[in-house]
C-alpha positions in Angstrom: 153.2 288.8 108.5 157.2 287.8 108.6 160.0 290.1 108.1 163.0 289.0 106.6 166.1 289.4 108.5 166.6 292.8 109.5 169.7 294.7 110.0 169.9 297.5 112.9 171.1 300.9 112.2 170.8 304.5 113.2 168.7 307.3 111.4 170.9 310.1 110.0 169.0 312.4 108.4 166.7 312.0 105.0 168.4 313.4 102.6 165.0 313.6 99.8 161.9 311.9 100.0 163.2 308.6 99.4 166.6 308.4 100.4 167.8 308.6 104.1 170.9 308.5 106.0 172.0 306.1 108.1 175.0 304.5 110.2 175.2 300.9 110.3 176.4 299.1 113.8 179.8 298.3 112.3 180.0 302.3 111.7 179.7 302.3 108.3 177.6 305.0 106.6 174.9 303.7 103.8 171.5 305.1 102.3 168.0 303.5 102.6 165.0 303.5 100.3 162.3 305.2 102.2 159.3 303.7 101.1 156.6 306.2 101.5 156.2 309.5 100.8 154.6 310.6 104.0 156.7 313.2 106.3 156.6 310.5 109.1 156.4 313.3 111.6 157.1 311.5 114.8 157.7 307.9 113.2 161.5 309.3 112.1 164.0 311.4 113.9 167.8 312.0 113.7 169.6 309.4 116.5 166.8 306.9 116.5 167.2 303.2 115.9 165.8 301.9 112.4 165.7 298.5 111.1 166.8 297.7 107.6 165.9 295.0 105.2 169.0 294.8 102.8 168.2 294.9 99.4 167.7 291.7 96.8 169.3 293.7 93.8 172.7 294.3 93.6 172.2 296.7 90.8 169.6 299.4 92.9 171.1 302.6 93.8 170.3 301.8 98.0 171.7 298.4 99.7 168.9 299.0 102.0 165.3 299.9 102.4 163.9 301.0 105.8 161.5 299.0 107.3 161.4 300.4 111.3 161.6 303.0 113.1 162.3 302.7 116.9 159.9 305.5 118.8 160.6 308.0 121.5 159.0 305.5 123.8 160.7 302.1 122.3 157.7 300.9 120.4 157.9 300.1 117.0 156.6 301.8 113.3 156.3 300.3 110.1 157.3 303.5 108.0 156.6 300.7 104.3 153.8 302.3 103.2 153.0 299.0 101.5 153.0 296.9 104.6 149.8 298.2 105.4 148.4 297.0 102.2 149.7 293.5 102.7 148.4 293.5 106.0 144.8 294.2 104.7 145.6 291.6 101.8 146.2 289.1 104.5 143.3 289.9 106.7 140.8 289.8 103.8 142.1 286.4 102.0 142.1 284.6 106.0 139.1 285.9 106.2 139.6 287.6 109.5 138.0 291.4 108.6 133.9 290.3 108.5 133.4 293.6 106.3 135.6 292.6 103.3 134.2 289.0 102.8 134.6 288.4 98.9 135.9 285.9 96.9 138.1 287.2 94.6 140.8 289.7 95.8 142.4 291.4 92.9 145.2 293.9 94.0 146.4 297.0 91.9 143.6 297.1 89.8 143.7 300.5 87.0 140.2 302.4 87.0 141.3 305.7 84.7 144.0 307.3 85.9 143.7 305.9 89.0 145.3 302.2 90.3 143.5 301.5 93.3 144.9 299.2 95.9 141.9 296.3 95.8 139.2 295.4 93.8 137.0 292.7 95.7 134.2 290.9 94.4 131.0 288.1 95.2 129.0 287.5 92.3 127.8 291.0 91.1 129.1 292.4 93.6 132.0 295.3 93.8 133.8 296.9 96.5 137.0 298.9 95.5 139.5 299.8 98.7 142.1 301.9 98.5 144.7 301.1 101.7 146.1 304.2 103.7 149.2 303.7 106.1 149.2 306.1 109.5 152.1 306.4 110.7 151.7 309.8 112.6 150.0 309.7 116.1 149.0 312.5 118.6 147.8 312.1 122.4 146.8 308.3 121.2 145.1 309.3 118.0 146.3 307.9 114.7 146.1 310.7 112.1 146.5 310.9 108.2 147.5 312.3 106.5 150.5 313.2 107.7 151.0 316.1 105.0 148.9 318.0 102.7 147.7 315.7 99.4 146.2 316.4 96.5 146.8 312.7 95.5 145.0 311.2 98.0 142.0 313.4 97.1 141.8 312.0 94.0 141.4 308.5 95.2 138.4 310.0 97.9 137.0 311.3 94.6 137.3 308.1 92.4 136.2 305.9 95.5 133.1 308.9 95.4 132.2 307.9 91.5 132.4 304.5 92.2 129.9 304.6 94.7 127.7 306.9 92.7 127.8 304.2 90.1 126.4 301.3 91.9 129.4 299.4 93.3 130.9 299.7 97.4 134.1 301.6 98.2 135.7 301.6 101.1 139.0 303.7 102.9 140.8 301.9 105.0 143.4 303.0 107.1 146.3 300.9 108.8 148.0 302.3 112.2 150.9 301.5 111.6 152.2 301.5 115.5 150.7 300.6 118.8 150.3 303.9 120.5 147.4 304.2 117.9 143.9 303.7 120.3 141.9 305.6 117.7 141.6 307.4 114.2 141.2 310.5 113.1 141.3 312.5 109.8 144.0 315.3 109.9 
């Protein structure tokens, strides 16, 4: 996984789920796209050091989009949400996670209501994964999710009736940070 350039700045304050605050090194105030809508308890607190990658559009309402966050203890965290589903996308198509070997990796795929992150499939064979991000640690254990979600539910549920049907379904969930040693639901 490559990052583009990225620009260093200091977190302000999010001013809505998406939007956040920041001061670039020059001094200069600007707004980010936050892209996740997790609290990011931990991952995202006034004074620390972010990392922006500036945005392709000269037309979108943000210049930038967080990518980093700088942690109490200096490590780094991906606060993109869809990094995490990139990283598995990468993982599966080099062949490097044994569980998810499948030929054809289709990504986004609408079941209902629902888009799911991946369908994967080998001959007659189905296994749907939907991609979860953790971005909130405690004492070493990576935790999700970091708020309440009724949404995420819903994907446990369709996952559930997938299953029920005859095809695989897997969770999977990406720490998004180093300090995470294990997983746990929260």
């Amino acid at each position: 996984m490559q990052f583009p350039t990225l620009i260093p700045a200091t977190f302000i304050k999010r001013n809505n789920r998406f939007i956040a605050g920041v001061q670039l090194e020059t001094g200069r105030l600007a707004s980010a796209f936050v892209p996740t809508t997790g609290r990011l308890t931990g991952a995202l607190r006034p004074g620390c050091r972010v990392l922006l990658e500036p945005a392709d559009d000269p037309n979108r309402k943000t210049a930038y989009t967080l990518v980093l966050t700088e942690l109490e203890q200096g490590d780094l965290c991906s606060v993109n949400a869809i990094m995490a589903n990139r990283l598995f996308y990468e993982a599966v198509i080099n062949g490097h996670l044994s569980a998810f070997e499948y030929e054809q990796v289709e990504k986004e795929v609408t079941l209902g209501r629902s888009r799911l992150d991946f369908r994967l499939t080998q001959g007659d064979q189905v296994c749907w994964v939907e991609v979860k991000s953790v971005t909130y640690v405690r004492d070493g254990v990576g935790l999700f999710p970091d708020a309440p979600t009724g949404r995420g539910r819903r994907y446990l549920v369709e996952l559930a009736k997938l299953v029920a049907s005859g095809d695989q379904a897997s969770a999977v969930f990406i720490a998004q940070r180093g300090d995470a040693a294990r997983f746990a639901p929260y």
